[in-house]
DRENKE-867605 format. One line per 10 residues: their letters; for each residue x, y, z of N, C-alpha, C, O. Coordinates in pm, whole numbers, plus 50000, padded with zeros to 5 digits. Layout:
// residues N
a = X/Y/Z/X/Y/Z/X/Y/Z/X/Y/Z  ... .
// end
This chain:
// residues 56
xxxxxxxxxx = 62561/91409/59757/62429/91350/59756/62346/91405/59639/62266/91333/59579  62359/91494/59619/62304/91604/59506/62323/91569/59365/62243/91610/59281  62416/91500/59335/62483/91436/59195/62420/91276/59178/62424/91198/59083  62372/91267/59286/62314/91087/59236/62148/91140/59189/62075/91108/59095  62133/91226/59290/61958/91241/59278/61951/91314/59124/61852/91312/59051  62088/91382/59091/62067/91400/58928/62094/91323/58820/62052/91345/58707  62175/91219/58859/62158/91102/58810/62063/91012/58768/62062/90945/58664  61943/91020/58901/61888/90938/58855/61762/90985/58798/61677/90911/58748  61752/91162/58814/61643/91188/58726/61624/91165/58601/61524/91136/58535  61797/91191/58561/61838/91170/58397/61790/91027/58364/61714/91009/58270 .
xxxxxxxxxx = 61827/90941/58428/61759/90764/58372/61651/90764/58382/61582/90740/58283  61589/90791/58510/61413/90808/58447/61352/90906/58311/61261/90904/58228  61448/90977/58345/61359/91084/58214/61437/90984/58080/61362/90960/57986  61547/90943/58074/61556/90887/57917/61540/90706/57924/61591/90621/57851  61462/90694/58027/61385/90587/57997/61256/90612/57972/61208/90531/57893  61212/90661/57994/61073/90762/57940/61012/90762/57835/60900/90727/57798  61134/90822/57774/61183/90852/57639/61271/90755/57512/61301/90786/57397  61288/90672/57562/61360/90574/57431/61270/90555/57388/61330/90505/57293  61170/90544/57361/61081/90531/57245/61133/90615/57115/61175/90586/57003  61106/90745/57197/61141/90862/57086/61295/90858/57030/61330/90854/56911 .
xxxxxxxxxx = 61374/90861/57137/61503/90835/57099/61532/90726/57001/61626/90731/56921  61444/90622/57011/61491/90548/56938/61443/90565/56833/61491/90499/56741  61330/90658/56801/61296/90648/56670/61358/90751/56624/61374/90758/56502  61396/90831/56690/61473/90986/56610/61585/90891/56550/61562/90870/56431  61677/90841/56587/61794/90748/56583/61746/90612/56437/61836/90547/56383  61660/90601/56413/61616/90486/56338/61715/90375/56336/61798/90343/56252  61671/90309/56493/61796/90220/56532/61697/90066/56527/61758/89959/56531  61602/90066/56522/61491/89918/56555/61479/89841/56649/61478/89718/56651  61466/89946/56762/61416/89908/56874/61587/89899/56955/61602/89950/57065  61713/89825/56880/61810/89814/56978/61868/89909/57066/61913/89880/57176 .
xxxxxxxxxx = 61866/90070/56997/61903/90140/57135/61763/90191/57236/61758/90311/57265  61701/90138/57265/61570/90168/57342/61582/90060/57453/61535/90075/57566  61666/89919/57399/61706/89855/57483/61823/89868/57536/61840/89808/57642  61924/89937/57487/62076/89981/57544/62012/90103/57668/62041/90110/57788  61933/90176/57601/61913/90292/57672/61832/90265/57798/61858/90320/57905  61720/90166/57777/61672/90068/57947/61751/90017/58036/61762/90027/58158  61803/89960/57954/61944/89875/58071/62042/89949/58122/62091/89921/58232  62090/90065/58042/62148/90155/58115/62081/90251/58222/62139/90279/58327  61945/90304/58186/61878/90333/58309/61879/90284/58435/61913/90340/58539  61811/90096/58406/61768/90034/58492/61962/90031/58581/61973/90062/58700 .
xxxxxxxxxx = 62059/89999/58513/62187/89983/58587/62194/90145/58682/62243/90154/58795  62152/90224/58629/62202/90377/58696/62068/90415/58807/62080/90517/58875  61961/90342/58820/61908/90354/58897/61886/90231/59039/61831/90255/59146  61956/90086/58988/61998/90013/59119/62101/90068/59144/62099/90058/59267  62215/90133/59114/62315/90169/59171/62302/90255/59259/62360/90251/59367  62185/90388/59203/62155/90477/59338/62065/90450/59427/62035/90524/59520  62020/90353/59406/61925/90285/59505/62036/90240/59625/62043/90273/59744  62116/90153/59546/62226/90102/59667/62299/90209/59736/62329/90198/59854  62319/90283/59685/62384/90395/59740/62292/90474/59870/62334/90501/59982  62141/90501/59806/62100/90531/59910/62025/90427/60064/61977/90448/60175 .
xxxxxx = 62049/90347/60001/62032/90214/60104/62175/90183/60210/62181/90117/60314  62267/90251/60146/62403/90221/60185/62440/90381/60285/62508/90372/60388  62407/90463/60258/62418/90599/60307/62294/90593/60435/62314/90651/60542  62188/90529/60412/62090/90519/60533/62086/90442/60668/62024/90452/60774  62228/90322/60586/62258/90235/60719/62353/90287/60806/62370/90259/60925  62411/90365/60736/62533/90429/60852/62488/90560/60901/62557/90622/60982 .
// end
């Protein structure tokens, strides 16, 4: 249980942050959007997970 909730601190914190990331990176905006969508994917997943762990 301990490994998702660190999971999903990491996607909030570097969704946070693609701004910066993306400008350290001088990528134009495209990894700020790789880096959202990968958040947003790593945080419905632990959502389901904990929706899925609460029904049983």
């Amino acid at each position: 249980m301990e490994i998702m909730w660190i999971f999903l601190i990491l996607a909030i914190v570097c969704a946070l942050f693609s701004d910066k990331i993306d400008a350290a990176f001088k990528a134009d905006q495209k990894l700020k959007r790789i880096i959202l969508i990968f958040s947003g994917g790593i945080l419905l997943v632990c959502m389901i997970a904990v929706i899925a762990r609460n029904l049983n």
